[in-house]
PDB file of N, CA, C and O in Angstrom:
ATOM      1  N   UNK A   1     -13.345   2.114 -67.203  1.00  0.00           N
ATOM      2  CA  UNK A   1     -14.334   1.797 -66.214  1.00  0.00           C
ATOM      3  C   UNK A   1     -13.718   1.510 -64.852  1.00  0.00           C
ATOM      4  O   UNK A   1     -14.307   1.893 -63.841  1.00  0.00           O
ATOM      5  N   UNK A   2     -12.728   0.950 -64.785  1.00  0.00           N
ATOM      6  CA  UNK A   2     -11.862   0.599 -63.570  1.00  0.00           C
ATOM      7  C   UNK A   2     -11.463   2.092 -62.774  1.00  0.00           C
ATOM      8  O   UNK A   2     -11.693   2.038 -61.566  1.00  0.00           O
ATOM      9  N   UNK A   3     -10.991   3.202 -63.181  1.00  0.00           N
ATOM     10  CA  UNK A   3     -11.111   4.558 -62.687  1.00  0.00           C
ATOM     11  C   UNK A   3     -11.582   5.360 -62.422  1.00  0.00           C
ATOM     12  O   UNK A   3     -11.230   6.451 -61.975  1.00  0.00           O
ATOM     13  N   UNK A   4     -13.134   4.606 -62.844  1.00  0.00           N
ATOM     14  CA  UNK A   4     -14.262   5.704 -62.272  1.00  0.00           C
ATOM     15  C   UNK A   4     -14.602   5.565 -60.604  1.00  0.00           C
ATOM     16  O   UNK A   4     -14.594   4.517 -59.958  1.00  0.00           O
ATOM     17  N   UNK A   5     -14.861   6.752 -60.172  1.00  0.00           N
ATOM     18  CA  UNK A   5     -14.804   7.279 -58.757  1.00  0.00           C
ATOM     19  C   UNK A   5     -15.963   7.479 -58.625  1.00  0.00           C
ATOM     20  O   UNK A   5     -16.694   8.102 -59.395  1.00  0.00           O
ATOM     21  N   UNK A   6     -16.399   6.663 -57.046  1.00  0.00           N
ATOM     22  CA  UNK A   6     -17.709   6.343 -56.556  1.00  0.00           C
ATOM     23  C   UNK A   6     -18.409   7.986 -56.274  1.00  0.00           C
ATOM     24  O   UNK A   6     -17.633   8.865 -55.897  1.00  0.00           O
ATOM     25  N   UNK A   7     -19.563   8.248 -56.434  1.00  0.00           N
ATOM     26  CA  UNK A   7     -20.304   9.478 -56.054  1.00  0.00           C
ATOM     27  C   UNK A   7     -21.632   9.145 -54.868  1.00  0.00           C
ATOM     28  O   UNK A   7     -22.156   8.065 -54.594  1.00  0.00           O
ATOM     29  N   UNK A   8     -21.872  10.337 -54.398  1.00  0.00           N
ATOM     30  CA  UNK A   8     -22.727  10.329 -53.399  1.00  0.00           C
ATOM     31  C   UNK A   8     -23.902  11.703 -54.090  1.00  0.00           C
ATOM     32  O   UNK A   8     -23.620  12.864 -54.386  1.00  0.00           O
ATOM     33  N   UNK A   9     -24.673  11.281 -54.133  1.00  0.00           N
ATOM     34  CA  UNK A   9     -25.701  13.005 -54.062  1.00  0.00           C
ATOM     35  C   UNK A   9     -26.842  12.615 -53.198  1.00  0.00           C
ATOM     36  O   UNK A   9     -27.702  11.734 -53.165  1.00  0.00           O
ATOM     37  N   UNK A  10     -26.320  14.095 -52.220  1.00  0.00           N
ATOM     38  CA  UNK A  10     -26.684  14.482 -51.223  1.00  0.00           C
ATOM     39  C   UNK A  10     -27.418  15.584 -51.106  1.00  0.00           C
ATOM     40  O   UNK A  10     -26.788  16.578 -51.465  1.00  0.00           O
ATOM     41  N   UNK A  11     -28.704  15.841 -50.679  1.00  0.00           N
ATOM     42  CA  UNK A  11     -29.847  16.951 -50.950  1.00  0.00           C
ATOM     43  C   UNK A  11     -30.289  16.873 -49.492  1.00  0.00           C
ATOM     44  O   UNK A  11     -30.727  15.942 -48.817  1.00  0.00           O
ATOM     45  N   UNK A  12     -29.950  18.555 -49.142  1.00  0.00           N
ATOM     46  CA  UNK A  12     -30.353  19.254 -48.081  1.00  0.00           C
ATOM     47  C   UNK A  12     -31.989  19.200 -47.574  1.00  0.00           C
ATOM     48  O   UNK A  12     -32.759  19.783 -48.336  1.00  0.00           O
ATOM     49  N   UNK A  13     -32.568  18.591 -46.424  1.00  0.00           N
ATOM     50  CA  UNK A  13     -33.613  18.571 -46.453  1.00  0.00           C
ATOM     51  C   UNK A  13     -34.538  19.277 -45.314  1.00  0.00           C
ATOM     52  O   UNK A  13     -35.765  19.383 -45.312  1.00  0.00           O
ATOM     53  N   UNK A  14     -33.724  19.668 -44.477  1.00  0.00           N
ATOM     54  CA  UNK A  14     -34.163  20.293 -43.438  1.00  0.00           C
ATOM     55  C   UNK A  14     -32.990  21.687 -43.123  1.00  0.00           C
ATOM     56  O   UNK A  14     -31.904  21.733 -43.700  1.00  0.00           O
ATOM     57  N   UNK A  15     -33.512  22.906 -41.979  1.00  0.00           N
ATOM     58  CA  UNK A  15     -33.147  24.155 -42.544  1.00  0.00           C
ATOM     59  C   UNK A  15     -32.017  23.942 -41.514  1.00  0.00           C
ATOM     60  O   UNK A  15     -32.120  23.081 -40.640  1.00  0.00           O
ATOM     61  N   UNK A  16     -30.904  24.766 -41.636  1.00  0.00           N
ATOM     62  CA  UNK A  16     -30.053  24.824 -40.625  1.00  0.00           C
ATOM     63  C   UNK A  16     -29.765  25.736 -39.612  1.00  0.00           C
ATOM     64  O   UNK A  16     -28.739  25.812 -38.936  1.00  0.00           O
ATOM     65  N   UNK A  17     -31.111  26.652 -39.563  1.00  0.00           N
ATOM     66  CA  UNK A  17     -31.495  27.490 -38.634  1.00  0.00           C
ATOM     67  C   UNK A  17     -31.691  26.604 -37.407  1.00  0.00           C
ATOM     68  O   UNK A  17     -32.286  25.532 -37.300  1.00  0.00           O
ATOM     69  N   UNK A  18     -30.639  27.773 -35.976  1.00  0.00           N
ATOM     70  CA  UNK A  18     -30.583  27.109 -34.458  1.00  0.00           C
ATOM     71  C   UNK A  18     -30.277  25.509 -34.278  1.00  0.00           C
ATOM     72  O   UNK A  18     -30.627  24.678 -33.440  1.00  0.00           O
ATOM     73  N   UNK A  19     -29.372  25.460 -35.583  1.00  0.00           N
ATOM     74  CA  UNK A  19     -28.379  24.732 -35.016  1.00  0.00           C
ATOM     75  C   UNK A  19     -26.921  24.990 -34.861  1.00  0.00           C
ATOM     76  O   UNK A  19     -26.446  25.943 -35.479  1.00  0.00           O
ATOM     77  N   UNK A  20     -26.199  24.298 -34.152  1.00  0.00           N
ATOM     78  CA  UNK A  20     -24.778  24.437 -33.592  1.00  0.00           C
ATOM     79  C   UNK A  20     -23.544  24.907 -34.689  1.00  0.00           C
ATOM     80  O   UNK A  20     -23.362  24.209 -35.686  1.00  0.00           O
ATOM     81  N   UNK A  21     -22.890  25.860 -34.503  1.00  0.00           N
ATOM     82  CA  UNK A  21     -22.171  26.483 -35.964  1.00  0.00           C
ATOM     83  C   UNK A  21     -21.565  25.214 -36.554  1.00  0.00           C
ATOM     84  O   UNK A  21     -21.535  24.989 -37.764  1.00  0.00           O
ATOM     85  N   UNK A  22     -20.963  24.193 -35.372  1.00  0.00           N
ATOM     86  CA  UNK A  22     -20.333  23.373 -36.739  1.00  0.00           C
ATOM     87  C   UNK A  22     -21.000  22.377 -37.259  1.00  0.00           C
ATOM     88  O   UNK A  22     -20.494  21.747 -38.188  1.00  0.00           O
ATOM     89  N   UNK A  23     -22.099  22.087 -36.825  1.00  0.00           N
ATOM     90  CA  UNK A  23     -23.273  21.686 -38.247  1.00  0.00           C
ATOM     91  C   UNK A  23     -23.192  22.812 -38.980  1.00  0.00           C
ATOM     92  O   UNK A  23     -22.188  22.678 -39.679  1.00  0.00           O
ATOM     93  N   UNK A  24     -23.841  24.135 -39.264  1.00  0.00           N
ATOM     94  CA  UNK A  24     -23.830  24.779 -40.314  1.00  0.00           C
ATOM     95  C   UNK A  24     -22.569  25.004 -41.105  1.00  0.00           C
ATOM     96  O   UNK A  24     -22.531  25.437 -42.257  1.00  0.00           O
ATOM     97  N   UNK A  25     -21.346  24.596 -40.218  1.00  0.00           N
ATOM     98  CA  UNK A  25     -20.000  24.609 -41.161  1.00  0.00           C
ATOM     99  C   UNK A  25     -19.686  23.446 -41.968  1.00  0.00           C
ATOM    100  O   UNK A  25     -19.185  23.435 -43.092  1.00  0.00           O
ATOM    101  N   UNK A  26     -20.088  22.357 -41.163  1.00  0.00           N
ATOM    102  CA  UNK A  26     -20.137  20.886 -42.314  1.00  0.00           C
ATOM    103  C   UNK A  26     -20.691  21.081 -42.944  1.00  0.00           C
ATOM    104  O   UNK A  26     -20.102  20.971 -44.019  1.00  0.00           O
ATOM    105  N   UNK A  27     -22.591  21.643 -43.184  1.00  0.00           N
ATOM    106  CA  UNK A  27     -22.841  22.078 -44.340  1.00  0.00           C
ATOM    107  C   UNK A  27     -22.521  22.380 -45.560  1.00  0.00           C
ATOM    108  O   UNK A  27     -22.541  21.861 -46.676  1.00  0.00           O
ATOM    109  N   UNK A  28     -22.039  23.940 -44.761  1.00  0.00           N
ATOM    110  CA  UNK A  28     -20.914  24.682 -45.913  1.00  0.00           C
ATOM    111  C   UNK A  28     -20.143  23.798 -46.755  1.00  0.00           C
ATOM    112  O   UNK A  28     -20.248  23.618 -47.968  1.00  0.00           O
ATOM    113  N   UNK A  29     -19.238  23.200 -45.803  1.00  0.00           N
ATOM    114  CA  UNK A  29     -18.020  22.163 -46.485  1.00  0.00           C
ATOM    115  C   UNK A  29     -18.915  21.366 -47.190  1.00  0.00           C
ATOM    116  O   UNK A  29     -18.207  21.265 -48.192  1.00  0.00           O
ATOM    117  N   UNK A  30     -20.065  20.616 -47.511  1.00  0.00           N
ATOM    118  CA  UNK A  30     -20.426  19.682 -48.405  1.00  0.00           C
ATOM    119  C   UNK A  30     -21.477  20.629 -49.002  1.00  0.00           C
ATOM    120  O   UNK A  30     -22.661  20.296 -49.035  1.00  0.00           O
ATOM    121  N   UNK A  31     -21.007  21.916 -49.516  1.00  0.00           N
ATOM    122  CA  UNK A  31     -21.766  22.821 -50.352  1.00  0.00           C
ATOM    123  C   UNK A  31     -23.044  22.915 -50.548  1.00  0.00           C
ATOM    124  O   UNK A  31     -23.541  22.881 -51.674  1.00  0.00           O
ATOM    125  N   UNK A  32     -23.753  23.052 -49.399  1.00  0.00           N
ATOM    126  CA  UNK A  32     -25.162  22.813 -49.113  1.00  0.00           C
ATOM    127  C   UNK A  32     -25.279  24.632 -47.895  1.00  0.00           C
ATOM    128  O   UNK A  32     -24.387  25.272 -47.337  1.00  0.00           O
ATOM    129  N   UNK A  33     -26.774  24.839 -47.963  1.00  0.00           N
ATOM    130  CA  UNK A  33     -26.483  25.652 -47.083  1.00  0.00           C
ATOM    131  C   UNK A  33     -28.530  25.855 -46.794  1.00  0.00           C
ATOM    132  O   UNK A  33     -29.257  26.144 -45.843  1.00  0.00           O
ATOM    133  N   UNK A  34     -28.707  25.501 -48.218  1.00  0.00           N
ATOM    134  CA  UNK A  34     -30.684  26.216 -48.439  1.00  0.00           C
ATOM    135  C   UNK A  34     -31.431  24.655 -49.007  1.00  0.00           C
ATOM    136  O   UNK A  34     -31.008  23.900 -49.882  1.00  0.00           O
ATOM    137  N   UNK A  35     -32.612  24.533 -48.194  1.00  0.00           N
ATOM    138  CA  UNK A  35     -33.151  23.503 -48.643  1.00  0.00           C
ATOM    139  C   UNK A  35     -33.081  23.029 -49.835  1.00  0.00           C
ATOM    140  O   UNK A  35     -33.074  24.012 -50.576  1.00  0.00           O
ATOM    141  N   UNK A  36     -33.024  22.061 -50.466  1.00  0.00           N
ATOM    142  CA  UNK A  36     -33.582  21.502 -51.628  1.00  0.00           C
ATOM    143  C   UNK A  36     -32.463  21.296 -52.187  1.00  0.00           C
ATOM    144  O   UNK A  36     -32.443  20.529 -53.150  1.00  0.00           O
ATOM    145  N   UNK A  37     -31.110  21.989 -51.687  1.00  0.00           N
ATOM    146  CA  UNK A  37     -29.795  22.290 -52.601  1.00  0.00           C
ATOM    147  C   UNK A  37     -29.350  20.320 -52.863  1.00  0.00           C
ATOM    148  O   UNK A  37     -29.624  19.469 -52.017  1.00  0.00           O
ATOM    149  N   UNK A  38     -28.694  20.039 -54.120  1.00  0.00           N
ATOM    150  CA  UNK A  38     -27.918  18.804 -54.016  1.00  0.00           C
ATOM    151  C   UNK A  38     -26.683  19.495 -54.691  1.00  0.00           C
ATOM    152  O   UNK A  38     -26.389  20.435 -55.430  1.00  0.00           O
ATOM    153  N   UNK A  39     -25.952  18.095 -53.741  1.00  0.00           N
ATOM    154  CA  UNK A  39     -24.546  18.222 -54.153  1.00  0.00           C
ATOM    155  C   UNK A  39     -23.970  16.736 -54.766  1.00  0.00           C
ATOM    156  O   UNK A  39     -24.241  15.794 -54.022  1.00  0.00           O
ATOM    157  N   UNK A  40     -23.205  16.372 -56.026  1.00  0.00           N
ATOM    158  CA  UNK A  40     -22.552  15.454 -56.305  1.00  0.00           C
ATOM    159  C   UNK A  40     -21.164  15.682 -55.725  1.00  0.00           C
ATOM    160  O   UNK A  40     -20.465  16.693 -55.793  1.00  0.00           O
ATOM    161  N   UNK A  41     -20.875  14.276 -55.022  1.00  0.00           N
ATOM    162  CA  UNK A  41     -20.014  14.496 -54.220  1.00  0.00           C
ATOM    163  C   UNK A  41     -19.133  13.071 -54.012  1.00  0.00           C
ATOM    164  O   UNK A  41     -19.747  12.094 -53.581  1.00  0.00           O
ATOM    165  N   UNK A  42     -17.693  12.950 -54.319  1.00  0.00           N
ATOM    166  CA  UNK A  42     -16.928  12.142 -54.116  1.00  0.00           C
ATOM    167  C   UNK A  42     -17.048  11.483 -52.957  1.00  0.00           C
ATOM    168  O   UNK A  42     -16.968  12.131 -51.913  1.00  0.00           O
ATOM    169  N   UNK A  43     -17.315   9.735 -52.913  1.00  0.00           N
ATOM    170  CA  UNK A  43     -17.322   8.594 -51.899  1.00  0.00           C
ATOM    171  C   UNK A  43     -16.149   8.483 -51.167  1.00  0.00           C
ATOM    172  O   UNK A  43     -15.464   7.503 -51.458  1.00  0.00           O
ATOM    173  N   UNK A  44     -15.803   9.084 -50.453  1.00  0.00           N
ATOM    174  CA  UNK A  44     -14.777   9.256 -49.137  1.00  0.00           C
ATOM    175  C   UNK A  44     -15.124   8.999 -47.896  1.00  0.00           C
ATOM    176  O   UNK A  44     -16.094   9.529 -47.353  1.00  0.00           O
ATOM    177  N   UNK A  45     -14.222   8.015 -47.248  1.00  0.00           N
ATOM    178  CA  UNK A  45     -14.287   8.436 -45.735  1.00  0.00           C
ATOM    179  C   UNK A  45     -14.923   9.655 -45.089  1.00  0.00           C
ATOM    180  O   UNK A  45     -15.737   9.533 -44.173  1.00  0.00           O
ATOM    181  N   UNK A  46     -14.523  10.908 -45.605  1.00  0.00           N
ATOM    182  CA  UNK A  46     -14.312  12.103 -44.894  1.00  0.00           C
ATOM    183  C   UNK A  46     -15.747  12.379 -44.935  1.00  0.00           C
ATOM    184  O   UNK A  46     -16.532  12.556 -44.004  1.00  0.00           O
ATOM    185  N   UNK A  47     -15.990  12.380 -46.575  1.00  0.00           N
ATOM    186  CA  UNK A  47     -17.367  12.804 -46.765  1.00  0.00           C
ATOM    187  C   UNK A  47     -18.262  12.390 -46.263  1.00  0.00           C
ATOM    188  O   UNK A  47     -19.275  13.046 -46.021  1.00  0.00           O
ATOM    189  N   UNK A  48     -18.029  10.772 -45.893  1.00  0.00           N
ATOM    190  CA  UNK A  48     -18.951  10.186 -45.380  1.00  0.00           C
ATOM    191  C   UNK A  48     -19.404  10.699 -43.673  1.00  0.00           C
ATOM    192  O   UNK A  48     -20.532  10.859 -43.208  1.00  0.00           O
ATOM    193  N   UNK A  49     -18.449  10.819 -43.203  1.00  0.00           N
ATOM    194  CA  UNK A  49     -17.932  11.252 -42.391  1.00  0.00           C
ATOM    195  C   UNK A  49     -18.705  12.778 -41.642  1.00  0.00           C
ATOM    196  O   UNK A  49     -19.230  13.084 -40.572  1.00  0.00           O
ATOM    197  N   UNK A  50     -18.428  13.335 -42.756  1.00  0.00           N
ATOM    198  CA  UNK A  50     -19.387  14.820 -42.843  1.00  0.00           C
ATOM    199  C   UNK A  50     -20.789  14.682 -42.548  1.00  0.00           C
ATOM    200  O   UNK A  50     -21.300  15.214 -41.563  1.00  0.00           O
ATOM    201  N   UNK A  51     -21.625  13.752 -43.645  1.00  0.00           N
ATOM    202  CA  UNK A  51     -23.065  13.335 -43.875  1.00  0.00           C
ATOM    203  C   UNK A  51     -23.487  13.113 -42.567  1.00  0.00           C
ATOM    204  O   UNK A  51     -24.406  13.694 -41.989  1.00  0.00           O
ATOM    205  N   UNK A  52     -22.562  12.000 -42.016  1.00  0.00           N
ATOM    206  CA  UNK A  52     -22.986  10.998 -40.100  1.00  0.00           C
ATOM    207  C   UNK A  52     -23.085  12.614 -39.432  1.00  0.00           C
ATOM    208  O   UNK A  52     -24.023  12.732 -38.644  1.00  0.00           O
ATOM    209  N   UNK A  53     -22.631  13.293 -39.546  1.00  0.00           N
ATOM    210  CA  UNK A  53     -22.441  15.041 -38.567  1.00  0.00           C
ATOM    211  C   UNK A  53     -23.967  15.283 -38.582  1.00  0.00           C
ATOM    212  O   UNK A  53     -24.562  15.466 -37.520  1.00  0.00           O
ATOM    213  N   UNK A  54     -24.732  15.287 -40.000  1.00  0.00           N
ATOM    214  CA  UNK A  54     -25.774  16.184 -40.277  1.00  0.00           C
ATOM    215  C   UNK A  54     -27.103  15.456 -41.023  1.00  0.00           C
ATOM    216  O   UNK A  54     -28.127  15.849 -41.582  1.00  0.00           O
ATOM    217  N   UNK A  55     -26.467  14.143 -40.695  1.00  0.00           N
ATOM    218  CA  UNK A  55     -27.496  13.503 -41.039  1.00  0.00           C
ATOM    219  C   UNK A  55     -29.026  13.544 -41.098  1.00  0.00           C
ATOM    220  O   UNK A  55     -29.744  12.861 -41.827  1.00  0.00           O
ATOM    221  N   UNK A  56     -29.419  14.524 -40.145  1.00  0.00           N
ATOM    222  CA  UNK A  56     -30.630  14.558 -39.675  1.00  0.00           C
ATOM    223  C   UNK A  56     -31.135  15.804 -40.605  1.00  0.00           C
ATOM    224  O   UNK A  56     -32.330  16.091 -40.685  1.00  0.00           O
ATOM    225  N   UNK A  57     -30.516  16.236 -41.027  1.00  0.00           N
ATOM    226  CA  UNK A  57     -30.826  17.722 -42.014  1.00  0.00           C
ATOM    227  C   UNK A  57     -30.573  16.893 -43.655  1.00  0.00           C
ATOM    228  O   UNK A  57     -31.259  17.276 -44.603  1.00  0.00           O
ATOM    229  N   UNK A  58     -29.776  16.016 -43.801  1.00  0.00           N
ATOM    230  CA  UNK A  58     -29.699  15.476 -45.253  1.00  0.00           C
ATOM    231  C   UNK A  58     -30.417  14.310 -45.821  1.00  0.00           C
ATOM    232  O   UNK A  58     -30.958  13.537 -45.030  1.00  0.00           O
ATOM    233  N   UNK A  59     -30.467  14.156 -46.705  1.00  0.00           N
ATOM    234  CA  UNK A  59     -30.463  12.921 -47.242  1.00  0.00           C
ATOM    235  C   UNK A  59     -29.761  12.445 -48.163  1.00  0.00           C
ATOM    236  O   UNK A  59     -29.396  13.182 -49.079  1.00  0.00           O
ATOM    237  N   UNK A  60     -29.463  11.291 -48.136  1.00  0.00           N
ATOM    238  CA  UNK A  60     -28.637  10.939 -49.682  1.00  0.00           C
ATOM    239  C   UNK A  60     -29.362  10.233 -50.613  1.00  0.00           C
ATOM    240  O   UNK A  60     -29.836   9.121 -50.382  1.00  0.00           O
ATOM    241  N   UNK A  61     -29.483  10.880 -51.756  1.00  0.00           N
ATOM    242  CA  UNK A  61     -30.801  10.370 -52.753  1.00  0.00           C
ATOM    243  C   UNK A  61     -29.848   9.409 -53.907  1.00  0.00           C
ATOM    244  O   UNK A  61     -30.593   8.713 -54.598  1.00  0.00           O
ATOM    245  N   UNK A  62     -28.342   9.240 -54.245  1.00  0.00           N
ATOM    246  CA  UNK A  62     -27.789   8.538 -54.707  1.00  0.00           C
ATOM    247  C   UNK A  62     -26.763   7.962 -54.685  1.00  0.00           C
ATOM    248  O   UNK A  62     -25.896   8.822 -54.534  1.00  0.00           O
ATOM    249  N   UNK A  63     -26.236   6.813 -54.757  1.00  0.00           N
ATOM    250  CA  UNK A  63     -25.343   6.226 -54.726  1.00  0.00           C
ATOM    251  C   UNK A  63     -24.153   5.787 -56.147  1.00  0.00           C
ATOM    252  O   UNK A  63     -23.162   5.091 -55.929  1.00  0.00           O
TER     253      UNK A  63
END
């Protein structure tokens, strides 16, 4: 239990049509691209990091 690694799932909620390529490339990188998509995804800085980019297109439905 002590080695288990925190997760995030994160579900695409808005389209990423006419926005700026590197929003649609953070996307990419957190394997999202088409509404509705979720991704389970390792609690990192980085990742977190990613989400603050595109926040406005995601949501995070778990912790």
């Amino acid at each position: 239990m002590a080695n288990e690694k925190k997760t995030l799932t994160v579900r695409q909620v808005k389209s990423q049509a006419r926005r700026p390529a590197s929003q649609e490339q953070t996307l990419k990188g957190l394997g999202l691209g088409k509404i509705g998509r979720e991704r389970i995804l390792e609690d990192t800085p980085s990742i977190r990091g990613m989400i603050r980019v595109v926040a406005h297109l995601v949501k995070v439905v778990g912790e």
